[in-house]
C-alpha positions in Angstrom: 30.8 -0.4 -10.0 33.0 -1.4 -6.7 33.0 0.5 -3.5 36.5 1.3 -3.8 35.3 3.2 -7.1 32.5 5.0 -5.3 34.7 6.1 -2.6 37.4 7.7 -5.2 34.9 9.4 -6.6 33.1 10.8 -3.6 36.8 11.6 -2.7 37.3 14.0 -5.5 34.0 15.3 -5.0 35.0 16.7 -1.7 38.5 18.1 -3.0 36.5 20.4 -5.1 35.2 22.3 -1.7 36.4 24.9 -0.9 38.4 25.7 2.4 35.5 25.7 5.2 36.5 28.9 7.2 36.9 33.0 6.5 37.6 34.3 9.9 36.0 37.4 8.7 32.9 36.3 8.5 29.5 36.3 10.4 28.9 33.2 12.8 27.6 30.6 11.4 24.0 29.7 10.9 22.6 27.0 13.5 20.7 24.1 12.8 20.2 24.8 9.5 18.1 28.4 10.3 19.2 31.7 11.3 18.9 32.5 15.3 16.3 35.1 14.6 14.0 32.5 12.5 14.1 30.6 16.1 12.9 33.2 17.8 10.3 34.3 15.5 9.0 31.1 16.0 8.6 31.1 19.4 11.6 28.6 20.4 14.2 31.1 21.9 17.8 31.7 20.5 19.7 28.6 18.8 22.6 30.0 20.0 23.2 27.1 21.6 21.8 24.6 19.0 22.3 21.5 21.1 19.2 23.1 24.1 17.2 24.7 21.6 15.3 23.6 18.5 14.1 25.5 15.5 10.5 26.2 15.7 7.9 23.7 13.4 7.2 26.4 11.4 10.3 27.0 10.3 11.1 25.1 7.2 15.2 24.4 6.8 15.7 21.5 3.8 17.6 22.5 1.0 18.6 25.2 3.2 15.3 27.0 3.0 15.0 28.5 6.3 11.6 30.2 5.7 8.8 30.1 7.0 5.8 27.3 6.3 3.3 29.9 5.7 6.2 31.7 3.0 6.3 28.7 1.0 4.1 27.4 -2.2 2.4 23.9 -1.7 1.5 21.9 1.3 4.7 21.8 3.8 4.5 19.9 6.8 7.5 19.9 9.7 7.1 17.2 12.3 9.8 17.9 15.6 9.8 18.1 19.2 7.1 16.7 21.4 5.2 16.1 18.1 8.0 14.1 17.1 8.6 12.1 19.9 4.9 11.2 20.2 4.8 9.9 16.5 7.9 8.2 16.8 7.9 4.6 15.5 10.4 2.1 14.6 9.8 2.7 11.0 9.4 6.3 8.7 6.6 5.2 7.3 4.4 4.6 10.7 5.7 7.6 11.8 5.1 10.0 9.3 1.6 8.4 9.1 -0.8 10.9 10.8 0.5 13.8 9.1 -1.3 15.8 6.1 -1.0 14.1 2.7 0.9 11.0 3.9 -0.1 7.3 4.3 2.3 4.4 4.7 2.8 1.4 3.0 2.2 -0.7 6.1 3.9 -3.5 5.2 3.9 -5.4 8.6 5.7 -3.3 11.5 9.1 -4.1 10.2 8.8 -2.3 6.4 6.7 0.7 6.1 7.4 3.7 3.5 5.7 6.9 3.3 3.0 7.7 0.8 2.4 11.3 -0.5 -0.9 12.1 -2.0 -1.2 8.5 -3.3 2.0 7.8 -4.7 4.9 6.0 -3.6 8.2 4.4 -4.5 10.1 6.4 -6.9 7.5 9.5 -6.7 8.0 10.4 -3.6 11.7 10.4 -2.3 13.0 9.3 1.1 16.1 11.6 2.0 18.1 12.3 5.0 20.1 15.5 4.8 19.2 15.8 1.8 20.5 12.6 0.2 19.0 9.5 -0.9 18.4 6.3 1.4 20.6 4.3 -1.2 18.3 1.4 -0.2 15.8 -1.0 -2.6 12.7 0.8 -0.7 11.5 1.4 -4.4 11.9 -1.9 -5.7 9.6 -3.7 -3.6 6.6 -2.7 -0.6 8.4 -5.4 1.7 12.1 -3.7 1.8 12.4 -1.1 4.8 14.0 1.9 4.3 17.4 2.3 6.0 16.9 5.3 7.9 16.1 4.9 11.4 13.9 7.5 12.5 15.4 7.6 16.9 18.1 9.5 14.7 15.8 12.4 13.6 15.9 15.7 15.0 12.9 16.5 12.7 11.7 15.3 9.4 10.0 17.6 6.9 7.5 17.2 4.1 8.0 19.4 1.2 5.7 20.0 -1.8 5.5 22.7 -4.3 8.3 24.2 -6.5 11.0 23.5 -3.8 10.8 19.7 -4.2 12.5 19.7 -7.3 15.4 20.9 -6.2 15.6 17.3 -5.4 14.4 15.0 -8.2 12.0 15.4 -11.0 10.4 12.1 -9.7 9.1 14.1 -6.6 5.8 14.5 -7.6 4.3 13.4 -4.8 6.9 15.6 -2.4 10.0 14.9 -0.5 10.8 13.6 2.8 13.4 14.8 4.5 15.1 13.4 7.5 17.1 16.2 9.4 19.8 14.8 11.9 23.0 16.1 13.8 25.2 13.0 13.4 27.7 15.8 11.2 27.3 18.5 13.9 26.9 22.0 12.6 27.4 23.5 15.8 30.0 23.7 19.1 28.4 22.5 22.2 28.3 25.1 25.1 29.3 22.4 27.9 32.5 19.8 27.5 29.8 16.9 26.5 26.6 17.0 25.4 24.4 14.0 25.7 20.7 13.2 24.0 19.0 9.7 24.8 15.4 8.4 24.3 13.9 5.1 25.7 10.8 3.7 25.1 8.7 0.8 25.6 5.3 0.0 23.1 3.3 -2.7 24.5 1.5 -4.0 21.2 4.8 -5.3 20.2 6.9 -5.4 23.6 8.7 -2.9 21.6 12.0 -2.2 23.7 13.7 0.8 22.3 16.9 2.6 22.9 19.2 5.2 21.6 21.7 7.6 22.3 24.7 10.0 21.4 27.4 11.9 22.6 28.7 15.1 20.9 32.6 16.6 22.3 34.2 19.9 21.6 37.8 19.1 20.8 40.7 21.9 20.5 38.0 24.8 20.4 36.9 24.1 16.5 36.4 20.2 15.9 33.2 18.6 17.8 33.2 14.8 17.6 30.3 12.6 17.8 28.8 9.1 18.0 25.6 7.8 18.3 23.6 4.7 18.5 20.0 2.8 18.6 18.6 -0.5 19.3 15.1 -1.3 18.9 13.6 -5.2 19.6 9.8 -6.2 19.0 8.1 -9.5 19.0 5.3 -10.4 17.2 2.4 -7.5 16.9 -0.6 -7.6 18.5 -3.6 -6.7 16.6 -7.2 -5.7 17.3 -8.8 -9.1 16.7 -9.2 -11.5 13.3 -6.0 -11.3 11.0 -7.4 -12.4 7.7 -10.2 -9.5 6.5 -13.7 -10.6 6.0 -13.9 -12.0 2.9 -10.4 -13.9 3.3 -11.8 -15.2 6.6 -15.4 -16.1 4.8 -13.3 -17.9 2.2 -11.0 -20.1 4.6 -14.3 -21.0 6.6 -15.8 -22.7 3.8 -12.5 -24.6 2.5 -12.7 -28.3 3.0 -8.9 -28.3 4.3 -8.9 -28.0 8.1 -5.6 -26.2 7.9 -6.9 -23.5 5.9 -10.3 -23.6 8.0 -8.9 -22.8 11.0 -7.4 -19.5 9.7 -10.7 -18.2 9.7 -10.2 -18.1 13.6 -6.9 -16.4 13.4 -6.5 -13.4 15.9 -4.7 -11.4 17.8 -1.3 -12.1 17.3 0.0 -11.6 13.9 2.6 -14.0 13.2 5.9 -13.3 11.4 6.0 -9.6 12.3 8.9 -9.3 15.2 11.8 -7.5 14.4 15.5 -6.3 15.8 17.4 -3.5 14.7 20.7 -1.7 15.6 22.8 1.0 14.1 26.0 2.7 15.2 27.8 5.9 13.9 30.6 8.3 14.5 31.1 11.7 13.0 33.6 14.7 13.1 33.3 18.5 11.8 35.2 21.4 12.0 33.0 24.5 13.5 34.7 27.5 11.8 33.1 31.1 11.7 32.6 30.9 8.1 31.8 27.6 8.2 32.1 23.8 8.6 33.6 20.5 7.3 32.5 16.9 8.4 31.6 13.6 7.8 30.1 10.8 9.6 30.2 6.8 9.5 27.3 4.5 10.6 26.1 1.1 10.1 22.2 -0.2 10.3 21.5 -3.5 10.8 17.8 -5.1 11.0 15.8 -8.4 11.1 12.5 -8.4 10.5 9.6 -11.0 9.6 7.1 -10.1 6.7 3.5 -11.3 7.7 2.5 -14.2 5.8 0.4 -13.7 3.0 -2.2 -16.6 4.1 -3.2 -19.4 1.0 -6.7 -19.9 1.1 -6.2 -22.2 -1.7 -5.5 -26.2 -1.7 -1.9 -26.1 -3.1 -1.3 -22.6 -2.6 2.1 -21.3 -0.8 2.0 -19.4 2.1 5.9 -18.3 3.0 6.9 -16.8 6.4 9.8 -14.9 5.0 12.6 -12.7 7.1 14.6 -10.3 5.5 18.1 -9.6 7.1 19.5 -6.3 5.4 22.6 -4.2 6.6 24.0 -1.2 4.9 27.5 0.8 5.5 27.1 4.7 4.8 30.0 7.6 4.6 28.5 10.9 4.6 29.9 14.3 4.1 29.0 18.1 3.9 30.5 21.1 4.0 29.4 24.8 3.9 31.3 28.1 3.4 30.3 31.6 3.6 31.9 33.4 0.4 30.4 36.9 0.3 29.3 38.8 -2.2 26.2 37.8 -5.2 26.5 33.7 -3.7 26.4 34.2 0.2 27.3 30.7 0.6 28.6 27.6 -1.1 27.2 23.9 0.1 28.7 20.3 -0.6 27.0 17.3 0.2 27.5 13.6 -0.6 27.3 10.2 0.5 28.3 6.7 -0.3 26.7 3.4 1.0 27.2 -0.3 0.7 24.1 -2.2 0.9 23.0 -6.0 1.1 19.7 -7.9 2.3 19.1 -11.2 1.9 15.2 -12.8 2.3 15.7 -15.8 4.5 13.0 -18.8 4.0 11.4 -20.4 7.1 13.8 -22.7 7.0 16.7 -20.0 7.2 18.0 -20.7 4.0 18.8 -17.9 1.8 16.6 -17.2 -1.0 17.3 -14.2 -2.9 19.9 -11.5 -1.9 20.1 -8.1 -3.0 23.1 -6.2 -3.9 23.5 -2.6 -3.7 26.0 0.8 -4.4 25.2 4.3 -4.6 26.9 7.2 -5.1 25.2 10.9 -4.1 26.5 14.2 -4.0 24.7 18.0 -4.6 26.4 21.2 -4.6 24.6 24.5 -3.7 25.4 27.8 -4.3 22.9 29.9 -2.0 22.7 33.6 -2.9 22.3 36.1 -0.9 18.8 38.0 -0.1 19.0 41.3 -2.3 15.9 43.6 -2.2 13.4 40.8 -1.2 15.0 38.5 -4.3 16.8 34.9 -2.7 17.5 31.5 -4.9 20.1 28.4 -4.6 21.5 26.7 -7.3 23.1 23.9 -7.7 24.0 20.6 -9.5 23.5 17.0 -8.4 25.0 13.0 -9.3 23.7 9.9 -8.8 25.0 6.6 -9.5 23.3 3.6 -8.2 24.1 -0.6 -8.9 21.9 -3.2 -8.5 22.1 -6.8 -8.6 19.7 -9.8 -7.6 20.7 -12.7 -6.2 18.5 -15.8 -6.3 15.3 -17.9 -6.8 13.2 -14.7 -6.8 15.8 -12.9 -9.2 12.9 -10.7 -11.2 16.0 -7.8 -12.2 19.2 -8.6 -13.9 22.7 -6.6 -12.9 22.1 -2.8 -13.6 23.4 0.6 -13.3 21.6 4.2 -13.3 23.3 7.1 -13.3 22.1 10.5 -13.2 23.2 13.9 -13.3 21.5 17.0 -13.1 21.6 21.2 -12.5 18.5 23.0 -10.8 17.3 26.1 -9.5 15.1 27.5 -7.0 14.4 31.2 -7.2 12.1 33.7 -5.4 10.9 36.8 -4.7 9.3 39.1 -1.9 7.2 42.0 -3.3 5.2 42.8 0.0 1.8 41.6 -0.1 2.5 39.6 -3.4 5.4 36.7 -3.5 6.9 34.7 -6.3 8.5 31.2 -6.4 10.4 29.4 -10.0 12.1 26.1 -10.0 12.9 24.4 -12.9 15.4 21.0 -13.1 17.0 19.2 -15.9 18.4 15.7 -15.5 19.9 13.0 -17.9 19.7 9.4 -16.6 21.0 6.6 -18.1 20.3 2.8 -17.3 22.1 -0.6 -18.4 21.1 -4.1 -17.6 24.0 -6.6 -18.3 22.9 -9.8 -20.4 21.1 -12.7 -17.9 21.0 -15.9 -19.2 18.2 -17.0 -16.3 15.8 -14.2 -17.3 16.4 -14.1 -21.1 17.9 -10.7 -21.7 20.6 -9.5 -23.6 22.0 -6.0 -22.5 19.3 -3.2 -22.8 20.7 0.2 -22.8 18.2 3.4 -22.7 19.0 7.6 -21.6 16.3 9.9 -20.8 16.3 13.6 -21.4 14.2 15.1 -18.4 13.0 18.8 -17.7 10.9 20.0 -15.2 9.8 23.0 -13.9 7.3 24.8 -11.6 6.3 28.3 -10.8 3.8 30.5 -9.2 2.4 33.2 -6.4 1.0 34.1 -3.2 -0.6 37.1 -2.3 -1.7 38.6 1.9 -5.0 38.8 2.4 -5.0 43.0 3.3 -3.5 42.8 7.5 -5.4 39.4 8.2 -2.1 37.0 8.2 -3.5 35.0 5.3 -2.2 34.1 2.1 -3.5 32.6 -0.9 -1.5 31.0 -3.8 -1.5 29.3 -6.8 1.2 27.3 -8.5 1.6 25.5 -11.8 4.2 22.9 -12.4 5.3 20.4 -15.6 6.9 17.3 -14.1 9.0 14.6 -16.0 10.4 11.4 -14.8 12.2 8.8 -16.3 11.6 5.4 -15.8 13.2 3.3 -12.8 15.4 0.2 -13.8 12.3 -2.2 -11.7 10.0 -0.4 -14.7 12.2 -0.8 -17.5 14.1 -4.3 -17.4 11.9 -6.8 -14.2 11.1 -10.2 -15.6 10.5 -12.1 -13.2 8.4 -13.5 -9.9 8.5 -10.8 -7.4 7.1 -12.2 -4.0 6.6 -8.7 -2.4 4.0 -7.8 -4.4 2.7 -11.3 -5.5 3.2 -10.8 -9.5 5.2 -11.9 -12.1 6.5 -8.5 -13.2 7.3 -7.9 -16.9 9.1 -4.2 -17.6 9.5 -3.0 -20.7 12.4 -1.5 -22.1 10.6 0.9 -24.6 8.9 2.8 -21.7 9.0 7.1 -22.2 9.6 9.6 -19.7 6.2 10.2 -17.6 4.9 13.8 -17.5 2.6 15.2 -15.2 1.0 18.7 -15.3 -0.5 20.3 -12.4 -2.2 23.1 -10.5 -2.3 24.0 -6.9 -3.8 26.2 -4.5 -3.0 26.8 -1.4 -4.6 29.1 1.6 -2.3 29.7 4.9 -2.6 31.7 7.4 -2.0 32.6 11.2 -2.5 34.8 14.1 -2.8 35.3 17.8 -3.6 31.3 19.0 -4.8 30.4 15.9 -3.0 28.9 12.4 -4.3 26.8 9.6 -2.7 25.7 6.0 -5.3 24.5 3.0 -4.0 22.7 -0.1 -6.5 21.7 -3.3 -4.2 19.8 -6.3 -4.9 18.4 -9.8 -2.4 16.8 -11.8 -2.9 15.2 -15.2 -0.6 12.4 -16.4 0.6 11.6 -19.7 2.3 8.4 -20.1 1.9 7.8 -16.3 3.8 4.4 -15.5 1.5 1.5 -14.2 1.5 -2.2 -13.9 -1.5 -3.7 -15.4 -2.8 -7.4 -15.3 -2.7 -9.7 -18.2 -4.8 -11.8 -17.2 -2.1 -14.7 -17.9 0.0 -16.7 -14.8 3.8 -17.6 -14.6 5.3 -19.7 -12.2 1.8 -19.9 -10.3 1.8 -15.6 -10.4 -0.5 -13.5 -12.1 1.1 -11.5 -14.8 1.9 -7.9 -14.2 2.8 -5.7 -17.1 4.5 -2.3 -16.7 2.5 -0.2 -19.8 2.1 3.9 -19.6 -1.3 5.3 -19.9 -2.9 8.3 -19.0 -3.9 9.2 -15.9 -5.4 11.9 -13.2 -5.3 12.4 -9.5 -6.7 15.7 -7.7 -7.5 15.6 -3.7 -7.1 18.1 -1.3 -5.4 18.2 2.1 -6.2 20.6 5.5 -4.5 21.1 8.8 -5.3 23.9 11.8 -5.3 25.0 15.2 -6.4 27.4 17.3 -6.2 28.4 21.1 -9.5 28.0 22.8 -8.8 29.3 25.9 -6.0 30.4 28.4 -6.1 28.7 32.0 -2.9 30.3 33.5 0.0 29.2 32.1 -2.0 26.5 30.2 -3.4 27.0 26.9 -6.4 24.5 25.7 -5.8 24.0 21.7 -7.9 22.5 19.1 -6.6 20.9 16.1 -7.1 19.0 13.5 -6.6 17.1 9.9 -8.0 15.8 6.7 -6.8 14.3 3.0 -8.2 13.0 0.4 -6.9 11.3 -2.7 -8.9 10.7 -6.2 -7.0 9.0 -9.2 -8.2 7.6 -12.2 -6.4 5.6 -14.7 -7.8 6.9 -18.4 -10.2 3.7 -19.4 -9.3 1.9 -16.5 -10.4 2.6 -13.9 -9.1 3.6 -10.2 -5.2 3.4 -9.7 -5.0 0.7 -7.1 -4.4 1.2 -3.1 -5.3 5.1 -2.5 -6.1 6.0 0.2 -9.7 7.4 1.4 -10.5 10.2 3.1 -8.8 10.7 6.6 -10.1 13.0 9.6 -8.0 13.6 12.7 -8.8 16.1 15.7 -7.5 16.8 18.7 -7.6 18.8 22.1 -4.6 19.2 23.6 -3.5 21.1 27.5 -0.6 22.7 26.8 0.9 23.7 30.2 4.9 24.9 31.3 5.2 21.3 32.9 2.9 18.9 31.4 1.0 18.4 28.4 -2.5 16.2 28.1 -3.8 15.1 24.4 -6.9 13.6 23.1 -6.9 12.3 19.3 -9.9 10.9 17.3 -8.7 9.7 13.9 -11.4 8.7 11.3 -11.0 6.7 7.9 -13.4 6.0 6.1 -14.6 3.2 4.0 -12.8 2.9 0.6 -14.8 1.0 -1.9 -13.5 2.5 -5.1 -11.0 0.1 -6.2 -9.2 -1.4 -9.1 -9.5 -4.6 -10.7 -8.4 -7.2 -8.4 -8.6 -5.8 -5.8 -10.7 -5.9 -2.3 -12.7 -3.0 -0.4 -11.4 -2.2 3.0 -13.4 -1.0 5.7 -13.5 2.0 7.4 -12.0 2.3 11.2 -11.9 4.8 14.3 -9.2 5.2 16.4 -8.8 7.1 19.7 -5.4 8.2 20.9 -4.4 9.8 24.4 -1.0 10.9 25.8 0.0 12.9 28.4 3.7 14.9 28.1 5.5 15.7 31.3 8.4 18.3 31.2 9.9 18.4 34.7 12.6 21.4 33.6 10.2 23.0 31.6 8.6 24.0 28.4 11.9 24.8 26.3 13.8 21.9 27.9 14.0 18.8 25.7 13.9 16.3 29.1 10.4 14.4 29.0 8.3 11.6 29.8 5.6 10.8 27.3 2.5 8.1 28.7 0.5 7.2 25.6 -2.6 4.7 24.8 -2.9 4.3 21.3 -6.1 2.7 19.5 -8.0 2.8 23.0 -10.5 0.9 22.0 -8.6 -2.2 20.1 -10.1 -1.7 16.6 -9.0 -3.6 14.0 -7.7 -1.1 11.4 -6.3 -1.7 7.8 -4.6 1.0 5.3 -6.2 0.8 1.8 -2.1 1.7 0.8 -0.7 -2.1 2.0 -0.2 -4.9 -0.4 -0.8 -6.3 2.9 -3.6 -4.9 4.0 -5.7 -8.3 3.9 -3.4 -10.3 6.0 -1.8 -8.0 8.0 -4.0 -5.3 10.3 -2.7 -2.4 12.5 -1.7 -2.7 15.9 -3.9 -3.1 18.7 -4.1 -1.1 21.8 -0.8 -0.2 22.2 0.5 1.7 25.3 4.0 3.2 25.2 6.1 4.9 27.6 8.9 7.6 25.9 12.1 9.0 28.0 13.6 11.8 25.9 17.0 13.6 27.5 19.5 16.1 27.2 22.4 16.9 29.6 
């Protein structure tokens, strides 16, 4: 499939909108959320969306605009000052203290979110809504290609609202909210928002800006860009983990001895990355109509995966990937039974190629997607609201290469879902359900032996339950039950081949079913006067669930991986509150906090490999008008159950402190952020890395953040 084709046919996609504007219609919503859901939340009016930003509580993907507390299944919304003092160069690192999510940790340069233990395909990467059209699935060592400096927040949605994107969301969605297609008219002739930061673990130098221009009272222009350079992290102390180090000691090959005494810096992890884009959108009072254009472009070094072995290979690989992306949305107010009418679609163009240490090319990867969702949002009648809609995917994939493990293939998927709930008072109901066909082709390959393999996949899911308040207290409980299918990826299906990423020679199999997954969960959320808190217990039981197991044969110097589907269980739990310990003044003293825990269990086999333990984070924080001060503890502990072949990690403290200064204010965006991060130079590893061995955490780290508007 060419990009000329995927741009006809995101074309006609748009054509199909309808005309943006009704004059005679209410003003648009901002930002996603009505003004009053703004104010509720404590942030103000968004009457001016570009000064003022929806409150975290609010909850806006998929055009939710509800409350957190409203919605079934653990929801977490990361924006603001919280934002800013999580930001990292990758999504993964910064989404990493939240409830429920870990990160692949793949070295500083590739790091991709991990919901409740599961990652890749089962837990989707969006922005706005849409994919990442990236090869973030295919392997731990591929970055995804959103750039989080381009965030204005970035939600985590679970529950029955996450399959309005995906049936393969069974971990929950991440989605990346941003304002490069502005919804809104700026109040002054140029609006401006910049951030600069420096992280000295890395000598991370960061940048970013953009520029939004009201044109001809309707049409607001934008641009933005980013530029973020590291060198080679510092870590806490010894690279190699104990046992690697105790087995280097002992080899007879001084070479390999003397990485026992590897510290500090870990080699191979620097990185540079840029992206640009321009937008445009017509601002109508019954609507709006844009689309944007950006390029990203990164650099980055994969720590090397140490031999230990006479004769083994140790490669210090760089992977250089660049991706072009056209996004487009539009909205209309229609009146009547559907209140509103939503488009959105994107195309991308997408190449990386791993570079050997010699700067030859060894494998590239090739890939085009096509994306687009329509929405039809109805209007709230007697406490009853829903959106439905229909979605298409289409998605190529070829390998390039010495490390060619895929051949040539297209997926293409097309679906219709629902979302549906219902306000009784005291009691509330929520009912999703999904349906979505997917077909996948491999062309013949002479290198890897196939001829073409053709399979479609019938997929339903659906999910449904209540909450009830708790008499006047604030506090809702609920329970929700949901049946989840997914079909297999093409990596799952059709890889034969060495795949250096994850160390393997990866055999799919073609024959694979769908995966189901049944599960329960019960949550308890509740707020008040200084205080609010959110409780989530799961359990979900897998049948057919999609797993690589060992053969216990080699290829090409790999250990054999085969992708079989057995039966399988995870259940955990995850917690997050606050609460106002006392009022100084104008400054509030606020106590927080934060824990997760993942079990799974492959049926007769054992634990499902790198989940990760149980996490505890707290926090005071001085919340004043013109500064903020923050102390952090975050404990994980040991994890010692583990799969075959593979290694304990240890457990690790790390204490956090940053101080927020706000010269214009609370409800001013303009600040200066001072953090020290891992004060006391631990060395810390995430159970979650293929890496994890090799490649620790940073070190101390302390990073200076400018964040502006004019």
């Amino acid at each position: 499939m060419s990009f000329a084709r995927l741009l006809l046919g995101s074309a006609a996609l748009a054509c199909a909108l309808p005309a943006y504007a009704r004059p005679d219609a209410a003003p648009a919503e901002t930002d996603g959320a009505p003004a009053d859901a703004a104010a509720q939340a404590g942030q103000g009016s968004t009457t001016d969306a570009n000064h003022q930003e929806i409150g975290a509580n609010i909850v806006v993907t998929a055009s939710l605009d509800r409350p957190k507390a409203d919605l079934l299944g653990g929801t977490t919304v990361l924006s603001g000052e919280a934002l800013t003092r999580s930001l990292r160069p990758t999504l993964g690192d910064t989404l990493a203290r939240q409830p429920g999510v870990s990160s692949s940790s793949f070295g500083p340069g590739a790091s991709r979110p991990i919901l409740r233990g599961l990652q890749g395909d089962r837990a989707r990467v969006l922005t706005e809504g849409i994919g990442s059209f990236d090869v973030s699935t295919t392997s731990v060592d591929h970055a995804v290609a959103i750039n989080p400096l381009i965030a204005d927040r970035i939600e985590v949605l679970r529950g029955p609202a996450a399959l309005l994107f995906g049936p393969s969301a069974i971990g929950g969605v991440v989605n990346v909210i941003d304002s490069r297609i502005p919804r809104t008219l700026p109040e002054e002739p140029v609006h401006l928002d910049g951030i600069v930061g420096y992280g000295s673990a890395a000598d991370e130098r960061t940048a970013s800006g953009s520029i939004d221009v009201p044109v001809g009272g309707k049409v607001v222009l934008h641009a933005d860009g980013s530029y973020t350079k590291s060198d080679d992290l510092e870590t806490g102390g010894h690279i190699l983990a104990g046992p690697q180090r105790r087995a280097a000691a002992a080899s007879s090959d001084p070479d390999i001895a003397d990485l026992a005494n590897l510290s500090g810096t870990l080699p191979n992890s620097s990185a540079e990355t840029w992206q640009v884009a321009g937008g445009a959108a017509v601002v109508a009072e019954g609507g709006n109509l844009g689309f944007s254009v950006s390029h990203y472009d990164t650099n980055y070094g994969v720590p090397i995966r140490y031999a230990i072995e006479p004769g083994e290979e140790a490669e210090a690989v760089r992977i250089a990937m660049r991706q072009t992306r056209l996004d487009m949305r539009g909205e209309v107010e229609t009146g009547g039974f559907i209140d509103r009418l939503r488009f959105r679609g994107a195309i991308a163009d997408y190449r990386h190629q791993e570079l050997e240490d010699t700067g030859e090319v060894g494998t590239t990867f090739y890939s085009q997607g096509l994306e687009a969702r329509v929405e039809a949002q109805q209007a709230v009648r007697g406490g009853w609201r829903g959106t439905t809609g229909a979605q298409m995917l289409i998605r190529t994939l070829n390998v390039i290469g010495e490390e060619k493990f895929l051949p040539r293939n297209e997926t293409q998927q097309y679906s219709v879902f629902t979302l549906q709930s219902a306000d009784f008072g005291a009691v509330r109901g929520e009912l999703s359900g999904r349906y979505e066909r997917t077909e996948a082709v491999a062309q013949p390959d002479a290198d890897l032996g196939n001829a073409r393999l053709e399979r479609s996949f019938n997929a339903f899911s659906a999910a449904g339950g209540a909450s009830v308040g708790l008499g006047n207290s604030g506090v809702r409980f609920g329970v929700s039950l949901s049946h989840s299918e997914r079909a297999p990826t093409a990596e799952e299906l059709f890889a034969n081949g060495p795949h250096a990423g994850t160390q393997a020679f990866e055999i799919g199999d073609v024959n694979l079913g769908v995966e189901r997954s049944n599960g329960v969960e019960a949550t308890l959320k509740g707020g008040g006067d200084g205080f609010d808190f959110s409780l989530a217990a799961y359990h979900n039981w897998y049948d057919g669930f999609i797993y690589e197991q060992p053969t216990g044969e080699l290829e090409d110097g790999l250990p054999v991986y085969q992708y079989n589907q057995v039966d399988a269980r995870f259940y955990g739990l995850e917690a997050e509150a606050s609460a106002r310990l006392a009022q100084i003044g104008s400054t509030a003293v606020v106590l927080d906090g934060v824990a997760d825990y993942t079990h799974a269990t492959i049926k007769n086999g054992g634990p499902v490999p790198r989940i990760p333990p149980l996490r505890l984070l707290g926090g005071i924080e001085a919340q004043g008008v013109l500064a903020q001060g923050r102390l952090e503890v975050e404990h994980v502990t040991k994890q010692d159950r583990v799969a075959a072949n593979e290694t304990e990690t240890g457990a690790y403290t790390l204490v956090n402190a940053s101080v927020t200064l706000k010269p214009w204010g609370r409800d001013n965006p303009t600040s200066l952020l001072l953090s020290a991060n891992n004060l006391f130079d631990v060395v810390a590893r995430r159970h979650a890395s293929y890496l994890k061995d090799y490649a620790p955490l940073a070190g101390r780290d302390l990073r200076v953040t400018a964040r502006f508007a004019l």
